[in-house]
C-alpha positions in Angstrom: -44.2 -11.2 -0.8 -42.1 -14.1 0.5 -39.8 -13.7 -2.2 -38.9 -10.0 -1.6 -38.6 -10.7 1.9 -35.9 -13.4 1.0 -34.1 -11.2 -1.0 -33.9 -8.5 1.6 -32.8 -11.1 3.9 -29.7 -12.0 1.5 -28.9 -8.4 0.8 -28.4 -7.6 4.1 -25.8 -10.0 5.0 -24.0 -9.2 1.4 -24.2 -5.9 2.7 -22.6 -6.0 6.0 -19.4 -8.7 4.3 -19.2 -5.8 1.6 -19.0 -3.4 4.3 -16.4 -5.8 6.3 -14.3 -6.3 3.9 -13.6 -2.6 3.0 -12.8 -1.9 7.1 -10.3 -4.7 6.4 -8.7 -3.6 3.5 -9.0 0.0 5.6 -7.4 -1.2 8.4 -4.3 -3.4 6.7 -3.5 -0.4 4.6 -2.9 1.4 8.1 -5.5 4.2 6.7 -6.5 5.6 10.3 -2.9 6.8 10.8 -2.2 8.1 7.6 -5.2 10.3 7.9 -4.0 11.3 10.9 -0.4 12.3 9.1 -2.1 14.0 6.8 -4.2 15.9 9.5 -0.7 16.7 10.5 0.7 17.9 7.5 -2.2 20.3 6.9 -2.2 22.0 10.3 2.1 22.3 10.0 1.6 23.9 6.4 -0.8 26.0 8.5 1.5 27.3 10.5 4.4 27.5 8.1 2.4 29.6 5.9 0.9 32.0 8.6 4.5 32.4 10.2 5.4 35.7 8.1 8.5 34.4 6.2 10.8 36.7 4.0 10.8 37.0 1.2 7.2 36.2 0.3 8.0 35.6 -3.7 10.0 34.2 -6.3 11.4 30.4 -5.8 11.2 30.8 -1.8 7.4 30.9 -1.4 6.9 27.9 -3.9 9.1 25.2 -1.6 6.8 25.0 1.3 3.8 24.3 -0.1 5.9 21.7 -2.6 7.4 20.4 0.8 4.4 19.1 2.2 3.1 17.9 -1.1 5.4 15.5 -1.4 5.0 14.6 2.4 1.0 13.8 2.1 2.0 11.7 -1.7 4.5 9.8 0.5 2.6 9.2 3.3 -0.6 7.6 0.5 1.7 6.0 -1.6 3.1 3.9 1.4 -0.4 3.4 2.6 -0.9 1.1 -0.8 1.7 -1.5 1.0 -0.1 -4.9 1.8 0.9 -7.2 4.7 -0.7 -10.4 2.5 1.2 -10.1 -0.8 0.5 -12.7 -3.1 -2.3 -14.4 -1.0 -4.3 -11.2 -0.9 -4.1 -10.7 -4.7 -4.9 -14.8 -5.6 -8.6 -14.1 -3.7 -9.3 -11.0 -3.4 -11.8 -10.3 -6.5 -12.7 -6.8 -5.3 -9.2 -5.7 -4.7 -8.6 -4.0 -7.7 -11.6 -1.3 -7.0 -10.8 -1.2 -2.9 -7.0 -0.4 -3.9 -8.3 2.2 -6.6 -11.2 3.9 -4.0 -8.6 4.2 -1.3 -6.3 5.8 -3.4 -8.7 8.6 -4.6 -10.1 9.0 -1.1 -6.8 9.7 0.1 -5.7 12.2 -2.3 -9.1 14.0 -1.8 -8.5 14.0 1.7 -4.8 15.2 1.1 -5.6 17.8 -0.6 -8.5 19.2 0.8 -6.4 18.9 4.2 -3.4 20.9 2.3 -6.4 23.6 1.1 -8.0 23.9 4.5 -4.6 24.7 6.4 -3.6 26.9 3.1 -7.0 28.4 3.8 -6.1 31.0 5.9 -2.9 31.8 4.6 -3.6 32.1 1.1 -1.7 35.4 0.4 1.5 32.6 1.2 0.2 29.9 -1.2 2.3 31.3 -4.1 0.8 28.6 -6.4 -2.6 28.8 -5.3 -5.4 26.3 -4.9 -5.2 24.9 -7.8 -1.7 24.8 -8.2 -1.7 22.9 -5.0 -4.7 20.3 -6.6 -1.9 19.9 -9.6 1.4 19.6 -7.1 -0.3 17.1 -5.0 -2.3 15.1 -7.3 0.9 14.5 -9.1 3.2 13.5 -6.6 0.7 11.0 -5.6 0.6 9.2 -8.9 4.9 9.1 -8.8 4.3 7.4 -5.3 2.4 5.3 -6.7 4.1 4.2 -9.7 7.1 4.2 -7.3 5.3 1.3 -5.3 4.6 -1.0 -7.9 8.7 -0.8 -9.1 9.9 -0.5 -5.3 7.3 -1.8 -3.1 5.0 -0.4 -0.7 7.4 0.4 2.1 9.8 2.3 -0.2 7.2 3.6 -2.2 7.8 7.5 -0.4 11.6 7.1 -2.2 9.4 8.6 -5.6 7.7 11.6 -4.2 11.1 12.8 -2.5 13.5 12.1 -5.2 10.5 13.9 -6.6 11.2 16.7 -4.6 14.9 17.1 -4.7 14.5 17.5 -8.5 11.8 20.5 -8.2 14.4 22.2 -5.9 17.0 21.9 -8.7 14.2 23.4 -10.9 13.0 26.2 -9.1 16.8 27.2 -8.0 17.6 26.9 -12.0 14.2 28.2 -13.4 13.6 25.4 -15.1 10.6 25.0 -17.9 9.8 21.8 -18.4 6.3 20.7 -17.8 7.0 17.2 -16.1 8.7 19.5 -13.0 5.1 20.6 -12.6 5.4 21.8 -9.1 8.1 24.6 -10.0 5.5 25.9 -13.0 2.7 28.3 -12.3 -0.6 27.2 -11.9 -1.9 28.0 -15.1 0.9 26.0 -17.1 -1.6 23.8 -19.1 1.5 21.7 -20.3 2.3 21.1 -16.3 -1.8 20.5 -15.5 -1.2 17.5 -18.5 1.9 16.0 -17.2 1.1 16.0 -13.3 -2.6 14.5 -14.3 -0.9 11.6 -17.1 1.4 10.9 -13.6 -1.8 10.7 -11.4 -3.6 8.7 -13.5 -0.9 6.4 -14.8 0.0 5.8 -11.0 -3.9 4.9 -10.2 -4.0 2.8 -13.2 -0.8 0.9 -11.8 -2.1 0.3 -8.2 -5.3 -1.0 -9.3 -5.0 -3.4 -11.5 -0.7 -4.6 -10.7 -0.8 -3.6 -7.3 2.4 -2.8 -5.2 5.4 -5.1 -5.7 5.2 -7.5 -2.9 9.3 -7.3 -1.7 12.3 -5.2 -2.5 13.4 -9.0 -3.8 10.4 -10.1 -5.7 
């Protein structure tokens, strides 16, 4: 009896540092405001998509959802920039899986912000739901490859060069699967690329983390 009551009493504090240190590790990577720019983005894609733009087909209806794609990977991949560099990486053990469950609870949150304000609208979604999923997922994982060459706070450069070159694309009809945002949703070759970018980015941020300086 003693010695299960002794090892409640050392959970407990284990529990509350675990729980510290992720509101740390929330806080540095300025999470509350990016949720709150993603809040944004969803409720503006809301309203672009409701407004009744013309015409409702071909390249056109493809480059606002694409637009605020790339605006909610921006916005996550700049999240991954740390304020402690080289310190936070020397003795932080856990770092690693905080970076990598931040990550994916951003992009859910992304995109089932993008989804909810879509909702509504969906006869303007041109890609769909699951287009969007693909689109979004994608330009996450070029953000965040994009931090670890650029660094944190340059880390949105990616997801916007990202988006000039699915303009080009859709303007030229373009049918290669790695501009995945300009394919249709059901382009299995486009579902393979944006998911080897996703994953390849998470992979990247989790274990190198972003680079530190534009410098170093």
């Amino acid at each position: 009896m003693i010695a299960a009551d002794s090892q409640i009493g050392t959970r407990a504090p284990r529990t509350r540092a675990g729980l510290r240190l992720m509101w740390l590790h929330v806080v540095s990577r300025r999470i509350p405001a990016a949720v709150v720019a993603l809040v944004a983005c969803g409720a503006v894609l809301h309203v672009a998509l409701a407004w009744r733009w013309e015409p409702r087909t071909g390249s056109g209806a493809l480059e606002i959802p694409v637009l605020f794609e790339a605006g909610t990977a921006a916005v996550i991949a700049v999240t991954s920039y740390s304020p402690f560099g080289e310190a936070e990486r020397a003795t932080a053990r856990w770092l690693p899986w905080l970076r990598l469950g931040t990550v994916v609870a951003m992009t859910a949150v992304a995109i089932g912000l993008l989804a909810a304000g879509a909702a509504s609208a969906a006869d303007g979604l041109t890609g769909g739901i699951l287009g969007l999923v693909r689109d979004a997922a994608g330009m996450t994982g070029i953000g965040l490859l994009s931090a670890a060459v650029l660094g944190g706070m340059l880390a949105w450069a990616g997801p916007i060069a990202y988006l000039m070159v699915t303009e080009v694309a859709l303007l030229q009809a373009w049918t290669t699967p790695w501009t995945w945002a300009a394919r249709p949703p059901d382009d299995e070759g486009a579902a393979i690329c944006a998911g080897a970018a996703f994953m390849a980015g998470l992979v990247v941020i989790a274990v190198r983390g972003p680079r530190d300086s534009v410098n170093g």
